[in-house]
Structures are given as structure tokens and as C-alpha cells.
N, C-alpha and C positions, 0 to 999 in steps of 0.2 A: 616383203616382210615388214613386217610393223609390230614395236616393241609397246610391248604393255603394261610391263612394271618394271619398279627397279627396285629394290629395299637395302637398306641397311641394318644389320643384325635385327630386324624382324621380315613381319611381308603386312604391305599395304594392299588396301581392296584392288583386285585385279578386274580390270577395265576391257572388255574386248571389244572394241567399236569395230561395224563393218562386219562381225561377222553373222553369217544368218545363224535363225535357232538349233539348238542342238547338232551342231558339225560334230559328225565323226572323226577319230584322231589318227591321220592315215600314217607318219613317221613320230618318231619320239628322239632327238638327239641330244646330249647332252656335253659340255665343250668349258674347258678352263675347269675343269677342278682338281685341283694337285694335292690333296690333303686328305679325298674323300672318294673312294672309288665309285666307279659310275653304278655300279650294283647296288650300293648303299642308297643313291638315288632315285633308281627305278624302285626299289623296294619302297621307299615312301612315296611314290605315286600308283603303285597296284595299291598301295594301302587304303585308297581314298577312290578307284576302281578306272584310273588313267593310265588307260593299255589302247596299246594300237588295236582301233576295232571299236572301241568303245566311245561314245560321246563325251565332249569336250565339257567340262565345265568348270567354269573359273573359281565357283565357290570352293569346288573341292582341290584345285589348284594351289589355293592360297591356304590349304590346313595343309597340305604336301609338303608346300615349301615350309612351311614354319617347323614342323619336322626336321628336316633337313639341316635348317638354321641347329636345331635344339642336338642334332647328330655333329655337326661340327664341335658345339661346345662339350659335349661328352668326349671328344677325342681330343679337349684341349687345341682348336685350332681355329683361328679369327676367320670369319667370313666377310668381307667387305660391304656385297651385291650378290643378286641373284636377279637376274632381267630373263623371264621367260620372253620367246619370239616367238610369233604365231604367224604361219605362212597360210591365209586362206588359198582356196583352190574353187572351183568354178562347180565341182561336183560336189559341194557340201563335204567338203573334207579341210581337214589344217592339219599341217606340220608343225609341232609343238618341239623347242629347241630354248633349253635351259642353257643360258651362262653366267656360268659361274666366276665370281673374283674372289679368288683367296690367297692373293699374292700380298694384295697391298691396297690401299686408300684408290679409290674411282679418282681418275685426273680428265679433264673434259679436252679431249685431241682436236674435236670442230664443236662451233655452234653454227646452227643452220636454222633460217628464220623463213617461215612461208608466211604470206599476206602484207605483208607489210608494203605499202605502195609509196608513202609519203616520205618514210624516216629510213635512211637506206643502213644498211646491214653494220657497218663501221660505223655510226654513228651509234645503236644502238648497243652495241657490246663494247663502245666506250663506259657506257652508266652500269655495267654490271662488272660484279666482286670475282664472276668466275671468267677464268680466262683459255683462252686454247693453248695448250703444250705446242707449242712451235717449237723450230729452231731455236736454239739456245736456252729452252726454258732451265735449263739449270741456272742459267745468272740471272733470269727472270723469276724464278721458285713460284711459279700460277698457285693461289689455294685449289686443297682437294677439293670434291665433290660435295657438298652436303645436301639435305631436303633444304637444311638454315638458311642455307648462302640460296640458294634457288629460290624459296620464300622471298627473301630480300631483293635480290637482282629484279624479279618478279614485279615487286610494288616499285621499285627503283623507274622500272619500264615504264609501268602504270601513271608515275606522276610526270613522269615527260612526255605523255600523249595528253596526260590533262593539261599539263602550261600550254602546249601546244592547240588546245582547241578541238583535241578529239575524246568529246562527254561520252562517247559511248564504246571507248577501246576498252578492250579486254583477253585477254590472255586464254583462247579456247582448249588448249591442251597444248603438253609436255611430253617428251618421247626422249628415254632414254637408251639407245643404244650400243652394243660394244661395236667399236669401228674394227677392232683387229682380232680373229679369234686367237692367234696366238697371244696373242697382250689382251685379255679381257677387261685389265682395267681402267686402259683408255677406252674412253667414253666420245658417242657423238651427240650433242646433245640438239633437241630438234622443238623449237620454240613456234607453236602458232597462233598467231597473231586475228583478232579480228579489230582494224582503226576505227571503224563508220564514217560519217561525214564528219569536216571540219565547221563547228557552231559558232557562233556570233551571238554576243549577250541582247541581250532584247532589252524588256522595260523588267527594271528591279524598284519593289515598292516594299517601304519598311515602316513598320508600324510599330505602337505604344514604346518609343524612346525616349525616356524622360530627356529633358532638358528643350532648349529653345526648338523649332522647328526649322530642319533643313541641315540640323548638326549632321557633323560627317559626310556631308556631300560630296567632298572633294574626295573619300575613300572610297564613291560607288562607283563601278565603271560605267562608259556612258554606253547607250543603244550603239550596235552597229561593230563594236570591238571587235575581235576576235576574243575566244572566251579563252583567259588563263585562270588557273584555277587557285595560282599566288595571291588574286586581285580578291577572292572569294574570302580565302582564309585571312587576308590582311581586313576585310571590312570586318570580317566577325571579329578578328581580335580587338579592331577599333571600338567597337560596339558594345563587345567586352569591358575594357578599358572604363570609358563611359560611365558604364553604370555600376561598377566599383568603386572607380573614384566616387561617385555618389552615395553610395553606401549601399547598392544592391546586389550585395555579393550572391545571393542564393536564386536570383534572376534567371530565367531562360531564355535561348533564343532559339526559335523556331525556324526550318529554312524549308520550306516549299518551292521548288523546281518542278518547273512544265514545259516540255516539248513543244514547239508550236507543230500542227499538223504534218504540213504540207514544207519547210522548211527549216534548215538546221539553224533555228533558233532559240536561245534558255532564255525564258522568263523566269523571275525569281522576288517568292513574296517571304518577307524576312517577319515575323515578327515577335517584339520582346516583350516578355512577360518579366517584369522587373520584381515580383514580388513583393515581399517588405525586407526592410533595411536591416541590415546584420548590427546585431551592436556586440561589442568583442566584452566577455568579461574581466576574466583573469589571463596573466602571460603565463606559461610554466617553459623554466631553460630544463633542457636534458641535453645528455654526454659531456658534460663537462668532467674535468681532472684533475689538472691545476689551478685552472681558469677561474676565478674568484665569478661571483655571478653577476656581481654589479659592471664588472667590465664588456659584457653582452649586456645588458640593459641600460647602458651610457648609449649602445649602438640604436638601439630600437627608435625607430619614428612612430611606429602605432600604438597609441596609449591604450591603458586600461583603463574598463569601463567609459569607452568610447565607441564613434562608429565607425566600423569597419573601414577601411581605406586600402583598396588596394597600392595603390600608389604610396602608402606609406611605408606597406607590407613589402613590397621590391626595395625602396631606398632602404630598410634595414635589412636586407640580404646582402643587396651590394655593400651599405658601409661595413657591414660585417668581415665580408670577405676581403676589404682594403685591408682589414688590420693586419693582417697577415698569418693571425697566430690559426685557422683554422684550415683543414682539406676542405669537409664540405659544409655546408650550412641550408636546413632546408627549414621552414617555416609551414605547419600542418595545425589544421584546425577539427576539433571535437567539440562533443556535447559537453554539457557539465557532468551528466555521467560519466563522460572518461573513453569513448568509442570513438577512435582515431578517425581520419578520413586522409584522403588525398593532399597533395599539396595543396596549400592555399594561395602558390603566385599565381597570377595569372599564365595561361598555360600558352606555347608561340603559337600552334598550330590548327586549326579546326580542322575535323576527318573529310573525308570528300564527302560530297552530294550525293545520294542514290537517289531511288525512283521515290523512296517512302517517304515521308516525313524525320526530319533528323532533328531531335532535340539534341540542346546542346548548353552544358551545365554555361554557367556564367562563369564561375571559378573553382573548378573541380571540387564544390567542399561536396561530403559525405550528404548521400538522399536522405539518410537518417538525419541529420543533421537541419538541413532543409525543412523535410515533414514534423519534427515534432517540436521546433523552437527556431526564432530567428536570434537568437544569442548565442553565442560561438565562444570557447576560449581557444587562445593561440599555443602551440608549442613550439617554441625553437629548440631545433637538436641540431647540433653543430661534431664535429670530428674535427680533434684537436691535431694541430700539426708537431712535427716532434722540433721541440723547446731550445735543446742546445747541438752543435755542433763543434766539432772538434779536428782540427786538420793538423798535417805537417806535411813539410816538402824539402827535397834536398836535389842538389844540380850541381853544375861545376859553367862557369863561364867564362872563357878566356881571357874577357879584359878584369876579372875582377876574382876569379878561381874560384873555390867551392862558398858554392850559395845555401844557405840555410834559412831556412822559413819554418813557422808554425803562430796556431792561433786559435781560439775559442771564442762564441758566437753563444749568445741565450737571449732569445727574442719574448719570454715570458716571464720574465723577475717575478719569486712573490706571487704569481699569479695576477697581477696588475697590468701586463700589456708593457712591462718597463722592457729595454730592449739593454744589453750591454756586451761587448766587443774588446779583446785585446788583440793585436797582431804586431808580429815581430819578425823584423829580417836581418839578417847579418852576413858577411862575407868581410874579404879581405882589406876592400877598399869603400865598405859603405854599411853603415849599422841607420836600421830606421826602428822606431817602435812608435807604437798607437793607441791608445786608451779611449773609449766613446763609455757616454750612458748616455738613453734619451728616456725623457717622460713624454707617453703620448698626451696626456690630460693633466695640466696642471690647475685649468679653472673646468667649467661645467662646459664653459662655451667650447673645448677646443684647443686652447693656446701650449701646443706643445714647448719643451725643452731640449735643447740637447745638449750637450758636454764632450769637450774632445778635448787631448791632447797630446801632444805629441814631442818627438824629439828625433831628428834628424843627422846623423852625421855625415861627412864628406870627407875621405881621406884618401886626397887624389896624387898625395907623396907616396901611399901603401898602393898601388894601382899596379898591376903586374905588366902591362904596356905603358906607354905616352904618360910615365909618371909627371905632375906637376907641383909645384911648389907652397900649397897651400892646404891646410884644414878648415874645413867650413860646418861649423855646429850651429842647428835650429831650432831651439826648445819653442812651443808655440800652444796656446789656450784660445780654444775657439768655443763660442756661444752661439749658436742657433736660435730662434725664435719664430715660430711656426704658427701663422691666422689666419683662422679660414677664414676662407674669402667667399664662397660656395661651396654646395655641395660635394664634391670633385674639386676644388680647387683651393690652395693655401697659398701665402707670402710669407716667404722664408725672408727674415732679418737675421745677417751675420755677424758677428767682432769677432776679429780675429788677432791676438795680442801675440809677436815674435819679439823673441830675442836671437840676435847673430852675434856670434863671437865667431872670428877669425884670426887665424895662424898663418903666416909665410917661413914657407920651409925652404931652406937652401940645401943643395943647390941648384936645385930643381929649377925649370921654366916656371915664371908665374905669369898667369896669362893678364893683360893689361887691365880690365874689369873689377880687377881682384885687389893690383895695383892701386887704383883710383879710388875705391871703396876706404882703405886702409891713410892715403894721404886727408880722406876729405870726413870719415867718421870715425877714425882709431880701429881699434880689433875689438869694437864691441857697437854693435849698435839696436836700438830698439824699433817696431815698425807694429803700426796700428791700421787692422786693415776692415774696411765695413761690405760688404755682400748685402744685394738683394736679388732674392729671386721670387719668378711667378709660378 
């Protein structure tokens, strides 16, 4: 038997490979439908002229079952799957056997792999989303079935025969089966495989790349490799790169692959059509809320009415996204008309090689964009993160009894990127509280601010165990001072001004420290403390 469709609440084209023309339909059985009587089913297959006696044909197979599907929903009852089985037979006949799932969501019981000679079976159902209902799968919970997850698993497979060096694997067909007729909805899913040879890069020749000659050589892989197809998409991104950073954002790269005859080897002729230079007009910010607009435009490295630079176009995504205040942040380029396009970072991945010629944008902007001007304006659209936060907490801990906490948190003062904090905790034998502001931008260059202060108590007389004989209070004013130093990197300068005052309490233990403190600075003393960090 061999299965030849499987659909989810519709029917996809039915496939009958293997069997010769116009088979006659010698049985008709149908199995798993609990919702829908089997009369209801025969009656939409005589409707389409699929009676035992009568020739098999899949077109009208597939208006049957869609019927079928459209008869469930009138009775109000989900259908899962529907996988017609077709039994050829030697005298031009098949056995046509409908099953049905209308229990519940297709779960995959095996996967069974034919062809595959190099990559053995655990290895390849490690890389795929769908997994077999084995033992224990309840503390496992496998995803259901979908065409989605198969899609995915699918190219999942696809790009570990390409790393691997097999240019010509491909996925020749899919076979969905029920494994149990009483349980229709376990599924056995039946993957075949065709690898080909394992390839070796040959001679790769790339032409019109602006800049010096021999750039990027260390990104080509050399004759003789085995072919991974990481090594491919890493030179195109290099190449990419490149001619960005130079200002030729609307550039293509051309990629011609040739078989050599007689052996499993890819030659490969690259070449870039740099076009002309993108110059960027105007910026335009959008999503913003609170966010004042000059605080996204302190972020920006890509000026206005400049050239395009990709590489300036990333470093103000990334510093954007240091600041914290945003979920996402994407940066998209249009015409001066106003007709959006794709992102404008540069994109990680280039698509695999087929047999045809593969163009390949330089930095996804808009064709239109490209064909009728190489001047570009930017839009940053950002999604603002939510601003303040608000907590409490309450516990009880045995050395110090009921603990109380609470505290508020606003990382967007104003709109300006100011950031400010209270937190507070108390119990019986310890009171702390905390006050912070910071300014990220106090000059143009950078040089943040911060402000804290605090106040500390210690009452280790009030202590519900190992009481001790002293009060120890720490009021305290700290200054931060923040320079960038790079990109990514700042020198935090700190002063940190305390005041201690201390109390000994009788008749408590005072531990000796406490002692010494009190003969050598009184019950009061001040302490100035300086921090550097990278």
C-alpha cells in the first residue's frame, strides 16, 4: 500500500505514482471516522463516479474529498486528516481505503527515511521540529503534525546535505501514513531522500569588485575543499559588506555554478555589478510615543544627504538597541515618493545556488528603488518598550522575620532616555532604601551621569536570633561618570561619599570589629570611596 495524500481541513492535489493508466477500483474501504457515517462518504465518492467497477481517478478524488471536508463542517465536527491509501494490484485494479482523523491533531508515531546512504537516520531526525510519539511522550509533549513543521524540517534537512557537500540532495517525495487503524491519528511519516555525490569546490572566479584587487580572498574557499555551502553564503555576505561600505548599496551579485562533467566538482563564477552609489536623502523616525525624536537621532551614524554606508546603517541599529528603551528597531529604505522597501541592513544569509543564474540584491532595497533613482531616504521605525515598572514583595525570614519590599523603575523620563529608580526594604532587623537618576547624554559626545543615594540601616540588637550589640547606620552619595571609550565600550568613574554613625547596645555581644571602630573613630565617621571601571 502506499499513501498518497494527507490534508488538513482541505485536500491537496492527489498524487498516484506507480500506478498504470486508468486502474479500475476493485474495493472501496473506509476506517477512523467517528463523527461522519460511512454512507455519508460513499455518497460523496459516487458523486464524482468512484464505485467499485469504475476507474480510478484522482482528479475526481480530490472534489470527493473536499465534499467530505465541507460535510464535517456542516455537522459541526473538526476533521484533522483525510489520507486516501491506494493498493495497486497486478490486474490493473487498486484498492481505494480512506482514513479518516477526527479525533484529534495527526502526531508522527515513526519517521522512516529511504535513500539516505551517508547521514544515518538519528542523525537526521535530530535537525527536524517533528518528532515520533514514543514512550513517554507525555513528558516529551512531540509537536502535532503540520504541512508548516514538514516544510521547515524539510529545508532544515536540505541545509545539512548542503554544509555537508551534497549540491544535489533533494527531498523526492513524502508519504504520509496512519500506522494504527484504530488510532488514525498516529501517523507514520515516510521521507525519501535522493543525496548524489559528495562535491569539492573547484576554481571560484569573481569579477568587477570594487576596491583593491585580491580583496576578500581569505573568504574564498580554496580548489579541492569539500563544498559547504556556509563557506558560499559567508563570501556573498563579505562581498556584500564591501560594496556597502563603499556606497553601493543597490549593486548585484551574480552567482554562476557549473558542474564539472565527469566529476563531483562546483566551479563558481561570481560577478558584481556594483552599480551607482546610493546617496541617502532625508531620515524619517516612525513609532515613536514618548520617545522625543532627537533621542533616536543622537543614535544614528548615517547622516543626511550623505552616502549610503551600510556599516553606519548597522552601528545605529545596534546603538539603538543598547539603549534599552526599544523592543524592535528596524531601518527600511524608499523613494522620495514614499514606496517602502525591505530592510536596508545588510541581510546574514544568501539563498542556496540552483542550476539557473541567481541574482542577488546587494542590500535588499526595493527594485523600484534601484530602477528609477539611486537616492534613497531612510526610515527608522522602532517599538517602544513599556517605560515604568512597578513591583512589591513580602516574605518572612527567620533571622530577621517579616520582609517587606517594593519599588518603582522608569527607564524614559520626559521622553529623553533619563532613566530613575526607587527601592525599598524593611524588616525587623534591617531597613535599606535607594534613590538612582542617570542621564545618558549629558554632552553630544556621550558622557553620561548618574546619581544614587542611599541609606542603609543595621539593627543587629532588633535580630530575632544571635542578637548583637550594636546599630550601624550608612547614609551614602555616589556619582558615576561614564566615557566612551568605543563603540561598545565606556570608563565608568565613581565617588562614593559615606557617612557611618554607630551605636553599642548593651547588653548584647558586640563583636570586636565594632569595638575597634568606635575606640579608634568615635560613633561617627566619614569615608570617600573612588571606583573605576572598563
Amino acid at each position: 500500500a502506499s499513501g498518497t495524500l494527507s490534508i488538513s481541513s482541505h485536500v491537496s492535489p492527489v498524487h498516484a505514482g506507480g500506478l498504470a493508466q486508468n486502474p479500475l477500483i476493485r474495493h472501496i474501504g473506509i476506517s477512523g471516522n467517528t463523527r461522519l457515517p460511512d454512507e455519508a462518504v460513499r455518497t460523496a465518492l459516487r458523486r464524482y463516479g468512484l464505485v467499485t467497477g469504475q476507474p480510478y481517478d484522482p482528479q475526481q478524488l480530490e472534489r470527493a474529498l473536499k465534499d467530505v471536508v465541507a460535510d464535517y463542517r456542516r455537522v459541526q465536527h473538526a476533521v484533522f486528516s483525510i489520507t486516501p491509501i491506494l493498493g495497486p494490484d497486478t490486474d490493473n485494479t487498486v484498492a481505494l481505503n480512506i482514513s479518516i482523523n477526527d479525533v484529534q491533531n495527526d502526531t508522527i508515531e515513526k519517521i522512516v527515511f529511504y535513500g539516505n546512504r551517508h547521514i544515518a537516520d538519528k542523525q537526521l531526525k535530530q535537525h527536524m521540529s517533528l518528532k515520533e510519539n514514543v514512550a513517554f511522550a507525555w513528558f516529551v509533549n512531540p509537536p502535532a503534525y503540520s504541512t508548516t513543521a514538514l516544510h521547515k524540517d524539510l529545508n532544515a534537512l536540505r541545509q545539512l546535505y548542503l554544509e555537508q557537500g551534497y549540491y544535489d540532495f533533494s527531498v523526492t517525495r513524502t508519504t504520509l501514513l496512519p500506522s494504527n487503524p484504530s488510532h488514525p491519528y498516529l501517523k507514520t511519516l515516510i521521507v525519501d531522500i535522493h543525496e548524489g555525490p559528495r562535491y569539492r569546490w573547484g576554481n571560484i572566479d569573481i569579477d568587477g569588485l570594487p576596491g583593491p584587487a585580491g580583496a576578500h580572498r581569505q573568504d574564498v574557499p580554496k580548489p579541492g575543499q569539500w563544498y559547504q555551502h556556509s563557506q558560499l553564503t559567508n563570501l556573498i555576505q563579505a562581498l556584500r559588506d564591501h560594496m556597502q561600505q563603499d556606497g553601493y548599496a543597490l549593486g548585484q551579485i551574480v552567482i554562476k555554478p557549473a558542474r564539472r562533467p565527469h566529476e563531483p566538482v562546483l566551479d563558481l563564477r561570481i560577478e558584481v555589478q556594483k552599480g551607482q552609489k546610493v546617496h541617502v536623502g532625508q531620515i524619517h523616525i516612525a513609532g515613536l510615543g514618548i520617545t522625543r525624536d532627537r533621542v533616536v537621532r543622537r543614535e544614528l551614524q548615517q547622516a543626511e544627504n550623505a552616502d549610503y554606508d551600510a556599516d553606519s546603517v548597522r552601528r545605529s541599529i545596534q546603538r539603538l538597541e543598547r539603549t534599552g528603551l526599544f523592543e524592535q528597531v528596524q531601518i527600511t529604505a524608499h523613494t522620495s515618493y514614499g514606496t517602502e522597501s525591505a530592510p536596508a541592513q545588510a541581510p546574514g544569509h544568501a539563498d542556496p545556488v540552483n542550476e539557473q543564474q541567481a541574482r542577488v540584491a546587494a542590500n535588499n532595497l526595493a527594485p523600484a528603488a534601484a530602477a528609477t533613482s539611486s537616492s534613497v531616504d531612510l526610515t527608522v521605525r522602532v517599538k517602544e518598550r513599556t517605560a515604568s515598572d512597578i513591583y512589591a514583595s513580602a516574605g518572612w525570614k527567620d533571622s530577621e522575620g517579616f520582609v517587606g519590599g517594593a519599588g518603582a523603575y522608569h527607564h524614559n523620563l520626559w521622553g529623553l532616555g533619563h532613566s530613575a529608580s526607587v527601592r525599598l526594604r524593611r524588616s525587623q532587623a534591617h531597613h535599606r532604601s535607594e534613590l538612582s537618576y542617570r542621564v545618558p547624554y549629558v554632552t553630544r559626545s556621550g558622557l553620561s551621569l548618574t546619581l544614587r543615594a542611599y541609606h542603609d540601616a543595621d539593627r543587629a540588637d532588633q535580630a530575632r536570633h544571635n542578637r548583637q550589640g550594636y546599630r550601624l547606620s550608612t547614609r551614602g552619595l555616589e556619582v558615576i561618570a561614564g566615557l566612551p571609550a568605543r563603540e561598545d565600550e565606556r570608563l565608568d568613574i565613581g565617588l562614593d561619599a559615606e557617612r557611618l554613625d554607630l551605636r553599642l547596645k548593651a547588653p548584647y555581644y558586640i563583636p570586636k570589629p565594632y569595638r575597634d571602630f568606635m575606640l579608634s573613630h568615635g560613633s561617627r565617621a566619614h569615608i570617600l570611596t573612588t571606583t573605576l571601571n572598563w
